[in-house]
VMD Tcl script that draws the C-alpha trace (Angstrom):
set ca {
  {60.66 -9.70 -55.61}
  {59.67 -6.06 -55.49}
  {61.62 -6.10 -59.19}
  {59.24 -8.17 -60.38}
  {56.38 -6.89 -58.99}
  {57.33 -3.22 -60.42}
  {57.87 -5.20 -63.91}
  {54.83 -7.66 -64.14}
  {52.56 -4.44 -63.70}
  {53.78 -2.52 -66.22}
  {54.16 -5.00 -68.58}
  {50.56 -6.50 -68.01}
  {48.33 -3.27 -67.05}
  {50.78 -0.46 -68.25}
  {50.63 2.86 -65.48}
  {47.02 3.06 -63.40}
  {46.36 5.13 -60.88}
  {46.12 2.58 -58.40}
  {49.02 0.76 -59.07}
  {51.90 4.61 -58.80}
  {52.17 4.11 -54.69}
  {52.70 0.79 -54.94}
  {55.46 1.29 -57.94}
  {57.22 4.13 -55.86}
  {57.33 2.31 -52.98}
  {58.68 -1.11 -54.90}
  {61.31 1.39 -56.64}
  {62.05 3.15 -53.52}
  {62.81 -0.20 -51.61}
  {65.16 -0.85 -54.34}
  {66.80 2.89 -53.76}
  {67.53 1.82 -50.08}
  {69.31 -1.35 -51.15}
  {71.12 -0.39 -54.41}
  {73.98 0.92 -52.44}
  {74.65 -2.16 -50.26}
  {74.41 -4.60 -53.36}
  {76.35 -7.34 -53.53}
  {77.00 -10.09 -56.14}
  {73.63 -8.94 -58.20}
  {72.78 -11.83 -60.18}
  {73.10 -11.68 -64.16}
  {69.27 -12.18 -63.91}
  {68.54 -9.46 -61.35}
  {71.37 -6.78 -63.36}
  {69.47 -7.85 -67.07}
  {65.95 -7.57 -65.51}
  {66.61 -3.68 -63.67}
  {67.97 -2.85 -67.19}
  {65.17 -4.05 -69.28}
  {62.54 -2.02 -66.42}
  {64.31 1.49 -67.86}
  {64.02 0.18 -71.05}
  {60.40 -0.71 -70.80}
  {59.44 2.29 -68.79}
  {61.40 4.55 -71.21}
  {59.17 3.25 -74.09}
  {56.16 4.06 -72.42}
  {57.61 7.28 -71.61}
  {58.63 7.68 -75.50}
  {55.43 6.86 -76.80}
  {53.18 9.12 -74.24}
  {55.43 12.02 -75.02}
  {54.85 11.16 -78.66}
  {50.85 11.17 -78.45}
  {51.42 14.21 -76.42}
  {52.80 15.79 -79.06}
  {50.87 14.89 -81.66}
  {47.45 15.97 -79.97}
  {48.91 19.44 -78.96}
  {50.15 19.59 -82.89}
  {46.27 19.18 -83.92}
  {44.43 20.84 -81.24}
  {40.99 21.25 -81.57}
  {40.36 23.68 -78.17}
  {37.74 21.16 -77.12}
  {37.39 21.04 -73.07}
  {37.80 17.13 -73.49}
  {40.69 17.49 -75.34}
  {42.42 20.12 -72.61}
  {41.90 17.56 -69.83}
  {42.99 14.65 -72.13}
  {46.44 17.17 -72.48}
  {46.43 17.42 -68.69}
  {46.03 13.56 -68.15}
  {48.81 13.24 -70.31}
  {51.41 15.56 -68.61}
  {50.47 14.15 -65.30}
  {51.29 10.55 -66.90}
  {54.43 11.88 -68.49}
  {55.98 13.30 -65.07}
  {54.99 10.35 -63.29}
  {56.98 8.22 -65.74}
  {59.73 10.39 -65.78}
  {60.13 10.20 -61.64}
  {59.81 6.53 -62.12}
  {62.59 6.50 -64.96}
  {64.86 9.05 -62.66}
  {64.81 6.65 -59.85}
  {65.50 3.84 -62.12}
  {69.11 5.94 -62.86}
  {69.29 6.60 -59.24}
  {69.27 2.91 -58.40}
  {72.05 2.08 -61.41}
  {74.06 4.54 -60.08}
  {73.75 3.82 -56.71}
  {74.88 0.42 -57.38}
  {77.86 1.83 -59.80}
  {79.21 4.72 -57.06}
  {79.30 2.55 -54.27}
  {79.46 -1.46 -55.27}
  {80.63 -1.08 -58.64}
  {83.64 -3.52 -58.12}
  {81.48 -6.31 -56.15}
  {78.73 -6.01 -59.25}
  {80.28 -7.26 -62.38}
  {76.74 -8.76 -63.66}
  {75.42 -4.71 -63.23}
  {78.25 -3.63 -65.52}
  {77.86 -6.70 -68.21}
  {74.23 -5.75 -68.23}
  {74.57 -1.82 -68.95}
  {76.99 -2.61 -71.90}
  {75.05 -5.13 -72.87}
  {72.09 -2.99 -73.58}
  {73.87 0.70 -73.59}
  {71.71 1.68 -76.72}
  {68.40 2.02 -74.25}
  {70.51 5.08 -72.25}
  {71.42 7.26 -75.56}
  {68.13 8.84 -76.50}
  {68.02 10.36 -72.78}
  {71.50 11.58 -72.35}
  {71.02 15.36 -73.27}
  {67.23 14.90 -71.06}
  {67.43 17.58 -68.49}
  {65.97 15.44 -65.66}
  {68.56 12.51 -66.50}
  {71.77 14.23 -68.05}
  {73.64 14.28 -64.58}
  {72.67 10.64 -64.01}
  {73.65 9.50 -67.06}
  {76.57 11.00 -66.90}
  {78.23 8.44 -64.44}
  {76.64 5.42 -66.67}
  {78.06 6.70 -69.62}
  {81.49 7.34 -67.38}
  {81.54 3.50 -66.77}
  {80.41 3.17 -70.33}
  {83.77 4.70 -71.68}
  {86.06 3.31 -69.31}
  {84.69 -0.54 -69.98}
  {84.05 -0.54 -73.68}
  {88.42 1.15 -74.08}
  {89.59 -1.58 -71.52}
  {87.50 -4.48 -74.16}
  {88.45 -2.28 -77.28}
  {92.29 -2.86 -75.83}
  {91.89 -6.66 -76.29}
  {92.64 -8.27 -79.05}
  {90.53 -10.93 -80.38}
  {90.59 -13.65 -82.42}
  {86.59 -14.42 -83.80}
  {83.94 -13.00 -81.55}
  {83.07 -11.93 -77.99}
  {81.78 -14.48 -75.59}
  {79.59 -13.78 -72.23}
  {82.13 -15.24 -70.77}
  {85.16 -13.42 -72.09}
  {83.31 -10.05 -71.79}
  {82.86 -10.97 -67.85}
  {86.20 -11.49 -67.12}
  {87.60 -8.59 -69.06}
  {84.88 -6.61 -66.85}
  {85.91 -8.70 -63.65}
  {89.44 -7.93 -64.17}
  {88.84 -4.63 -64.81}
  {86.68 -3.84 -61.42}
  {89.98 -4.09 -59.76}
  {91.32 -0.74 -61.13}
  {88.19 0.75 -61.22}
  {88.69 4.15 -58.78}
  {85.66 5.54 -60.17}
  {87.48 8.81 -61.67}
  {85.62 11.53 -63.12}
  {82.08 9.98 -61.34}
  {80.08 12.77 -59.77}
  {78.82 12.29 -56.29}
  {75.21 12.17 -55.48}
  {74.82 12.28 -51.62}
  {72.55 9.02 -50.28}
  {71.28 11.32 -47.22}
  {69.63 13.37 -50.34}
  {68.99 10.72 -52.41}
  {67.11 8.71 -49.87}
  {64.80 11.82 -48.84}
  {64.43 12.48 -52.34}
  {62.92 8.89 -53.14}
  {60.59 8.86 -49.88}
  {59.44 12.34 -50.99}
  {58.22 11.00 -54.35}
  {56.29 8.36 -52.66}
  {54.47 11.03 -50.46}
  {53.51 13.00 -53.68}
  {52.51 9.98 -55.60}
  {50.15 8.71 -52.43}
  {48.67 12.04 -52.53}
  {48.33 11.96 -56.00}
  {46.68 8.61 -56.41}
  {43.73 9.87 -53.28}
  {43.17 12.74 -55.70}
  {42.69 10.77 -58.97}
  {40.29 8.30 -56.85}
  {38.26 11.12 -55.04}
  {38.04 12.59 -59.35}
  {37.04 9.57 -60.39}
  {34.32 9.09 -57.42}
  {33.43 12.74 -58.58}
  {32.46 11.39 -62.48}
  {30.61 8.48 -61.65}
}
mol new
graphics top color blue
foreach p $ca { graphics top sphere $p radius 0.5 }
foreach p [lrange $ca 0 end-1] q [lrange $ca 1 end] { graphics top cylinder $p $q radius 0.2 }
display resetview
């Protein structure tokens, strides 16, 4: 529910001001649970895929427009807050997209084995994680995906096959697989820290949305 409350807003009204406590919290509620998953449904393990993906384009395309205005600048006043908007935007997205890692590998340190769906659905889609691996806010996360990455895709390049993959053969090569998964060369990321870490955000992004209202009340 809180997935597709998170999803429905972006997808319908993009990032408002109103709307960043209610994502953090939604996300953060996720944090809590993502170690304790069990059995995610292919549906639930596609849909928290596809909400990186979508936030990452938004993300993409902000930084891009950020960009290109700083490449013309015209030194207006406008045009300095417009530049400030922006980077506000950006680093809320990217503290959205971080805990959006956090959750993945949450799920991947601690309930890998009882979450084949999670693993289908990060191979499935493994393009969306590339253009952020060298990001300095996301290399350490990514790390671990990309760990589980290499250690799925040589067990399914070890099988031979006749014709093509099915869903269903790529599941139980994965299922199979989540048996001898030890989780070797995964790098730790404490849930004590990880926790305070999320709730912290949603302080900072409450505080930030009753300064954005009492601006706006300002203007009008």
């Amino acid at each position: 529910m809180k997935h597709r409350t998170i999803t429905q807003n972006f997808q319908k009204q993009g990032l408002r001001s109103s709307d960043i406590y209610l994502h953090t919290n939604c996300l953060a509620i996720l944090a809590n649970m993502a170690p304790h998953v069990h059995r995610l449904s292919a549906y639930a393990s596609q849909r928290l895929v596809s909400l990186f993906d979508t936030l990452s384009r938004k993300y993409t395309k902000l930084a891009e427009l950020k960009h290109d205005k700083m490449r013309i600048g015209n030194g207006e006043s406008r045009g300095d807050s417009l530049l400030k908007e922006m980077s506000t935007e950006l680093h809320i997205y990217t503290d959205f997209l971080r805990i959006v890692l956090e959750i993945l590998n949450a799920i991947l340190t601690y309930a890998l084995p009882r979450n084949p769906e999670v693993v289908y659905a990060i191979m499935h889609r493994q393009e969306v994680f590339q253009p952020f691996r060298n990001h300095p806010r996301f290399n350490e996360l990514l790390e671990n995906i990309f760990t589980v990455l290499d250690f799925f895709n040589s067990r399914m390049d070890a099988q031979r096959m006749n014709g093509e993959w099915s869903v269903e053969k790529v599941l139980e090569v994965i299922i199979i697989n989540c048996c001898s998964w030890h989780g070797k060369g995964m790098k730790s990321h404490p849930e004590e820290f990880f926790i305070s870490y999320v709730w912290q955000l949603v302080i900072s992004r409450r505080k930030l949305v009753g300064a954005t209202v009492k601006t706006q009340l300002d203007k009008a």
